[in-house]
Chimera marker file (.cmm) of the C-alpha trace (Angstrom):
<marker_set name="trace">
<marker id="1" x="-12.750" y="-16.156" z="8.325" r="1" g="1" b="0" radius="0.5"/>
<marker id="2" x="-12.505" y="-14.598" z="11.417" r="1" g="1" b="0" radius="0.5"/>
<marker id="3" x="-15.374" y="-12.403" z="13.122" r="1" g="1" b="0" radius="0.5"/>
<marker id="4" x="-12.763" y="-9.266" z="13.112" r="1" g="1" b="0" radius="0.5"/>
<marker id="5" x="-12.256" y="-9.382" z="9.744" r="1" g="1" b="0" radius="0.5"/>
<marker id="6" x="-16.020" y="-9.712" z="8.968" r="1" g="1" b="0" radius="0.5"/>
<marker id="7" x="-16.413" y="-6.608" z="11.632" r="1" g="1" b="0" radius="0.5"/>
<marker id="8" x="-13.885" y="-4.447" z="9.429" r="1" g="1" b="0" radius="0.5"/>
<marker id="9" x="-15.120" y="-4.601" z="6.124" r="1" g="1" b="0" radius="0.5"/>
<marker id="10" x="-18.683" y="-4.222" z="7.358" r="1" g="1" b="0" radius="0.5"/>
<marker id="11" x="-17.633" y="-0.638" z="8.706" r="1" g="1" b="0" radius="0.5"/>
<marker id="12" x="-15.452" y="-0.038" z="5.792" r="1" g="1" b="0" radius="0.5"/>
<marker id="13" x="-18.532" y="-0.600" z="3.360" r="1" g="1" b="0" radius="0.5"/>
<marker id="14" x="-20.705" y="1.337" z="5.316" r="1" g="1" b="0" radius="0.5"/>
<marker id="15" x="-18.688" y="4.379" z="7.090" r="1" g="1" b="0" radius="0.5"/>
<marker id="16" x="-18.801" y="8.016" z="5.645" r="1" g="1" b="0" radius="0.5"/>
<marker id="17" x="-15.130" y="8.326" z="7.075" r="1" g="1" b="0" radius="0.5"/>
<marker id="18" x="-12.103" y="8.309" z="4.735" r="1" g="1" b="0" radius="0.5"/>
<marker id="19" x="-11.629" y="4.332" z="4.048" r="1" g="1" b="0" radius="0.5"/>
<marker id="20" x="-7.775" y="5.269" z="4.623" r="1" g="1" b="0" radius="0.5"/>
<marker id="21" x="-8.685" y="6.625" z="8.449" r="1" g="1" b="0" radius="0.5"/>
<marker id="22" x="-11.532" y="4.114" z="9.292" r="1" g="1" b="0" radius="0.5"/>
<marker id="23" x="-9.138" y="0.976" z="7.938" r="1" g="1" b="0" radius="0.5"/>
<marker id="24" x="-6.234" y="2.166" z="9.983" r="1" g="1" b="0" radius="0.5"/>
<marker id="25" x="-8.111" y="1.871" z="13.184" r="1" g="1" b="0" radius="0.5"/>
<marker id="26" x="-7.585" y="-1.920" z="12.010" r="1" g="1" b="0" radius="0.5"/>
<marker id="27" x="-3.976" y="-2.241" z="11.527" r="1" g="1" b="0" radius="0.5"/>
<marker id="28" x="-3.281" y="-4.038" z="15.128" r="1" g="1" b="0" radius="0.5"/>
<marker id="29" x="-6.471" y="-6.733" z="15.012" r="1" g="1" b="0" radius="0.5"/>
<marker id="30" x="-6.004" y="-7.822" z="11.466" r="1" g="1" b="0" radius="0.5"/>
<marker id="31" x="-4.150" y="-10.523" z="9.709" r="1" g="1" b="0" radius="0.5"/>
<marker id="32" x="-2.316" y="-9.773" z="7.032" r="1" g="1" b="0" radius="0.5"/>
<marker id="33" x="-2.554" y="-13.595" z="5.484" r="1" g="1" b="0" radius="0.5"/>
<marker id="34" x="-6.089" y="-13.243" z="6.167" r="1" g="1" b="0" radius="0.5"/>
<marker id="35" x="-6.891" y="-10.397" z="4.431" r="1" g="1" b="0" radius="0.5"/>
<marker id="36" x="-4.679" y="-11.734" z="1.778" r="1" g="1" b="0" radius="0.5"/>
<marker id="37" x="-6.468" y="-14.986" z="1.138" r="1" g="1" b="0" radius="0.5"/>
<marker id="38" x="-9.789" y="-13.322" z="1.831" r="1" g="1" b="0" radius="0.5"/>
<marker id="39" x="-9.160" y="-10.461" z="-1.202" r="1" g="1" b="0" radius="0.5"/>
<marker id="40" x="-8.124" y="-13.599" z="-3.715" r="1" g="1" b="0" radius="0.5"/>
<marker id="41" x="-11.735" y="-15.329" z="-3.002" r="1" g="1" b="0" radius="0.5"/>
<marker id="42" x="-13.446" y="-11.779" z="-3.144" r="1" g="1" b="0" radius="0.5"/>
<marker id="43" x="-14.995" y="-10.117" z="-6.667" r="1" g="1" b="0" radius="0.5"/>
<marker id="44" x="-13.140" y="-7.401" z="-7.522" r="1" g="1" b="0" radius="0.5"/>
<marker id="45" x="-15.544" y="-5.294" z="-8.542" r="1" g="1" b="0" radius="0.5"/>
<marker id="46" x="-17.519" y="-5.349" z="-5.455" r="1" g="1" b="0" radius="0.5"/>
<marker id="47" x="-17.487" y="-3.435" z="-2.168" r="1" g="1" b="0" radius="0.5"/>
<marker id="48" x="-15.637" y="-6.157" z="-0.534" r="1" g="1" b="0" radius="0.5"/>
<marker id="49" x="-13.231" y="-5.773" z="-2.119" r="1" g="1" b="0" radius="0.5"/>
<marker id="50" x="-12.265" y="-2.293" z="-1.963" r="1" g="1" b="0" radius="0.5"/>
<marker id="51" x="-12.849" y="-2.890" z="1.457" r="1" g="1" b="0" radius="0.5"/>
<marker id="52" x="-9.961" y="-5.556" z="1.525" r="1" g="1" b="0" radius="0.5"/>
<marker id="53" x="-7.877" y="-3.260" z="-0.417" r="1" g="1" b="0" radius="0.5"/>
<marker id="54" x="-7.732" y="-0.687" z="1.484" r="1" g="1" b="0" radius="0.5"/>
<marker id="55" x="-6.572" y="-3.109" z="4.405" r="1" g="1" b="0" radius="0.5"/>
<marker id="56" x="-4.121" y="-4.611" z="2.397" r="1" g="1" b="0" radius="0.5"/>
<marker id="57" x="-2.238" y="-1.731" z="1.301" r="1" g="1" b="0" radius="0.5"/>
<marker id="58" x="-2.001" y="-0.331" z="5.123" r="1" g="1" b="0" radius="0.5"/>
<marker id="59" x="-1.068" y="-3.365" z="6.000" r="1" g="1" b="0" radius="0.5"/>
<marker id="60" x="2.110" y="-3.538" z="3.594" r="1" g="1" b="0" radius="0.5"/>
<marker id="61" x="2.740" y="0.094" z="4.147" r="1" g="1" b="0" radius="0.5"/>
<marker id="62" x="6.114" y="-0.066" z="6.101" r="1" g="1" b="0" radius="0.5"/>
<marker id="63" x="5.700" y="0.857" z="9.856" r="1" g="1" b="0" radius="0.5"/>
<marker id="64" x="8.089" y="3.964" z="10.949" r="1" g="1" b="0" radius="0.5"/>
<marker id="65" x="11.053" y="3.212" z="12.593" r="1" g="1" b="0" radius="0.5"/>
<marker id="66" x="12.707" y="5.701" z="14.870" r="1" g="1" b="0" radius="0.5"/>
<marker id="67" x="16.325" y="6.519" z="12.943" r="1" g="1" b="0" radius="0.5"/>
<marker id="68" x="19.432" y="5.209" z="14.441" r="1" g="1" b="0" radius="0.5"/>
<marker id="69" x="21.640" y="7.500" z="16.707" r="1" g="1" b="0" radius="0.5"/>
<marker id="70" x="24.699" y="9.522" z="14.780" r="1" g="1" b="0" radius="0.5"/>
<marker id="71" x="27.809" y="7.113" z="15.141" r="1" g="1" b="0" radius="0.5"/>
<marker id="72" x="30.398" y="8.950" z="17.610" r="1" g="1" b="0" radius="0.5"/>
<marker id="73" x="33.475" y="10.267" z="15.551" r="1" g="1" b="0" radius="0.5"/>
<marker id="74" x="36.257" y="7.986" z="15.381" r="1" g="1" b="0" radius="0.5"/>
<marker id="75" x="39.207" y="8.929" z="16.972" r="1" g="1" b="0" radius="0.5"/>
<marker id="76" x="42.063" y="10.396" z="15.188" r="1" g="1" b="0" radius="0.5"/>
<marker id="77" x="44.596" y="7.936" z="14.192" r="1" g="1" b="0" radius="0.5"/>
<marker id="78" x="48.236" y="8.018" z="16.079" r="1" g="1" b="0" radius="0.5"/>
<marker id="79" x="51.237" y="8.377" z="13.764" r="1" g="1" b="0" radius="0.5"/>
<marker id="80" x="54.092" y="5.588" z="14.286" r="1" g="1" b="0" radius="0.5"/>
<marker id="81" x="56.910" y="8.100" z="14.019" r="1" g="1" b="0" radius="0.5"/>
<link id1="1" id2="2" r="1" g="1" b="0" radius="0.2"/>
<link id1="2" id2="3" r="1" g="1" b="0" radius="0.2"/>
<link id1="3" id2="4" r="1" g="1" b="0" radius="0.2"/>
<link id1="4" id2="5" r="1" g="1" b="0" radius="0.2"/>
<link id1="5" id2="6" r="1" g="1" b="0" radius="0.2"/>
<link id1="6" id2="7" r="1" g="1" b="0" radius="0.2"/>
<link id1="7" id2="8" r="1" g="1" b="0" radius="0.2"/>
<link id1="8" id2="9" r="1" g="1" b="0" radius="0.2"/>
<link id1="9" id2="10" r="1" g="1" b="0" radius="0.2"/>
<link id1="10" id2="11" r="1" g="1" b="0" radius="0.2"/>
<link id1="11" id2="12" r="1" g="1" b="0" radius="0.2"/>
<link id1="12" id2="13" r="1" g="1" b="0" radius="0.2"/>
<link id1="13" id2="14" r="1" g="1" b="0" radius="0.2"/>
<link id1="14" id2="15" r="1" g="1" b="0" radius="0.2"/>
<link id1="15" id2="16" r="1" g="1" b="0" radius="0.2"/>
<link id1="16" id2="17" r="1" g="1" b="0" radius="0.2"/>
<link id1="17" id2="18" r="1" g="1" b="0" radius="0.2"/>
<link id1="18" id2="19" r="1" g="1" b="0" radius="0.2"/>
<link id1="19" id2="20" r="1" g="1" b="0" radius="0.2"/>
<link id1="20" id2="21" r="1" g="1" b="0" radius="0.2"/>
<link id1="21" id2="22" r="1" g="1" b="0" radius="0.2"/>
<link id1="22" id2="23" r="1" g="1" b="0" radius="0.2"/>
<link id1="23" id2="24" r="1" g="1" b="0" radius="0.2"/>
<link id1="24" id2="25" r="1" g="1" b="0" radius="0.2"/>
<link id1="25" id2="26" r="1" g="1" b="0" radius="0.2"/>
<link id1="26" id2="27" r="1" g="1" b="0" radius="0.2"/>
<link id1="27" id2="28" r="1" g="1" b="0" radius="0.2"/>
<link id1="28" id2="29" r="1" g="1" b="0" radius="0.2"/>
<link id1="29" id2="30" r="1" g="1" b="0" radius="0.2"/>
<link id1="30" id2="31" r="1" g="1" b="0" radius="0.2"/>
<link id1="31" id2="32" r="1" g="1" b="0" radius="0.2"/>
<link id1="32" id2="33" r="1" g="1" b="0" radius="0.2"/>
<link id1="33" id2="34" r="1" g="1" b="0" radius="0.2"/>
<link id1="34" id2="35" r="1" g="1" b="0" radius="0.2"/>
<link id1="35" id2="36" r="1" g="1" b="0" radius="0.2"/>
<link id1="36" id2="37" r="1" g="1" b="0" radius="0.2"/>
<link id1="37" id2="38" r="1" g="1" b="0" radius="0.2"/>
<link id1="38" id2="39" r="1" g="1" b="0" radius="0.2"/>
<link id1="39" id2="40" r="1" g="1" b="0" radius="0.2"/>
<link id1="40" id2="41" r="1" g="1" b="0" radius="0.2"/>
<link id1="41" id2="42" r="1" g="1" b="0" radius="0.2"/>
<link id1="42" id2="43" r="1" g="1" b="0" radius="0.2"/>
<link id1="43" id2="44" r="1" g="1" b="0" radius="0.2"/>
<link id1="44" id2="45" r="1" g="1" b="0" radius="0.2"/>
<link id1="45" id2="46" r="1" g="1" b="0" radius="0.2"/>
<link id1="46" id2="47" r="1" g="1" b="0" radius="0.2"/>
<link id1="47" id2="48" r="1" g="1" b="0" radius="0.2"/>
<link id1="48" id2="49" r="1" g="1" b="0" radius="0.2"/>
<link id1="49" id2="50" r="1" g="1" b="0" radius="0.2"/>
<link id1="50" id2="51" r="1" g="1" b="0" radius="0.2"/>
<link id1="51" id2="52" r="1" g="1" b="0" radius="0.2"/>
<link id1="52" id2="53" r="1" g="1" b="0" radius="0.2"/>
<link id1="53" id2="54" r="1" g="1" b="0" radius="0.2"/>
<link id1="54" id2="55" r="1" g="1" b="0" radius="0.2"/>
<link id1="55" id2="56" r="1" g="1" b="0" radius="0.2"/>
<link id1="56" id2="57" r="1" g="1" b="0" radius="0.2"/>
<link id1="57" id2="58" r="1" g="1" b="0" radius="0.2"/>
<link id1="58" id2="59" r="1" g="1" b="0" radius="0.2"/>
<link id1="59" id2="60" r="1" g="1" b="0" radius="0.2"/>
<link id1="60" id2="61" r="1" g="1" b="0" radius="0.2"/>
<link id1="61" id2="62" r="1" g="1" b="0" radius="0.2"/>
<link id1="62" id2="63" r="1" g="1" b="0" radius="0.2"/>
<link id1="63" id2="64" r="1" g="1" b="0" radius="0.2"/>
<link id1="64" id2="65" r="1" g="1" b="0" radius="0.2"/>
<link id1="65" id2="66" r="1" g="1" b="0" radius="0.2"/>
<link id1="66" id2="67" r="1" g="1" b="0" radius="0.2"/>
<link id1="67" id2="68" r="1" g="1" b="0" radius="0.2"/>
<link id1="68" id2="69" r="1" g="1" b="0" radius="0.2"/>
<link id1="69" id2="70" r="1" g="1" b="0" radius="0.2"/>
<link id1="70" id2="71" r="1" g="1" b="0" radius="0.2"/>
<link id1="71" id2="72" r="1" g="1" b="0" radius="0.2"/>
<link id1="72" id2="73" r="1" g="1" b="0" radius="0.2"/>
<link id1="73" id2="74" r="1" g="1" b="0" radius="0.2"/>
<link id1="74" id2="75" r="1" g="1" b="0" radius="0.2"/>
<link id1="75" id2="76" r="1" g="1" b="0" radius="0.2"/>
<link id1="76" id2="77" r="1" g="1" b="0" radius="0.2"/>
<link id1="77" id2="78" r="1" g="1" b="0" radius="0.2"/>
<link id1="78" id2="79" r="1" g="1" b="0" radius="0.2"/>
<link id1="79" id2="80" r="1" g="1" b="0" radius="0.2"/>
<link id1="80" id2="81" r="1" g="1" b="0" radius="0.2"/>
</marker_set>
């Protein structure tokens, strides 16, 4: 597992922060996979692997996407008279 990931969960089990805040200063250096395959070897009842929860759901929370630009009115159509 990768020294980053180590890194992370040792703040995340040992901050006073929100876990929410401190694991979202992780969202561009993780791995999702990694997290992923990490949390399936973990104990869930252990610090770990709140820790890797808290990753994993702001990882698959979806990231904001600036809304498309109105479409332009069509033009009225011309009678064939």
């Amino acid at each position: 597992m990768s020294k980053a990931l180590d890194d992370a969960i040792e703040h995340l089990t040992t901050t006073y922060q929100s876990l929410a805040q401190a694991a979202a200063g992780y969202l561009e250096t993780l791995d999702p996979k990694e997290i992923n395959a990490r949390m399936a070897k973990a104990k869930p009842d252990t610090a770990e692997y709140v820790a890797l929860e808290h990753l994993a759901a702001l990882m698959r929370s979806p990231k904001p996407t600036p809304e498309p630009a109105p479409a332009a009115p069509a033009a009225p159509a011309e009678s064939a008279e």
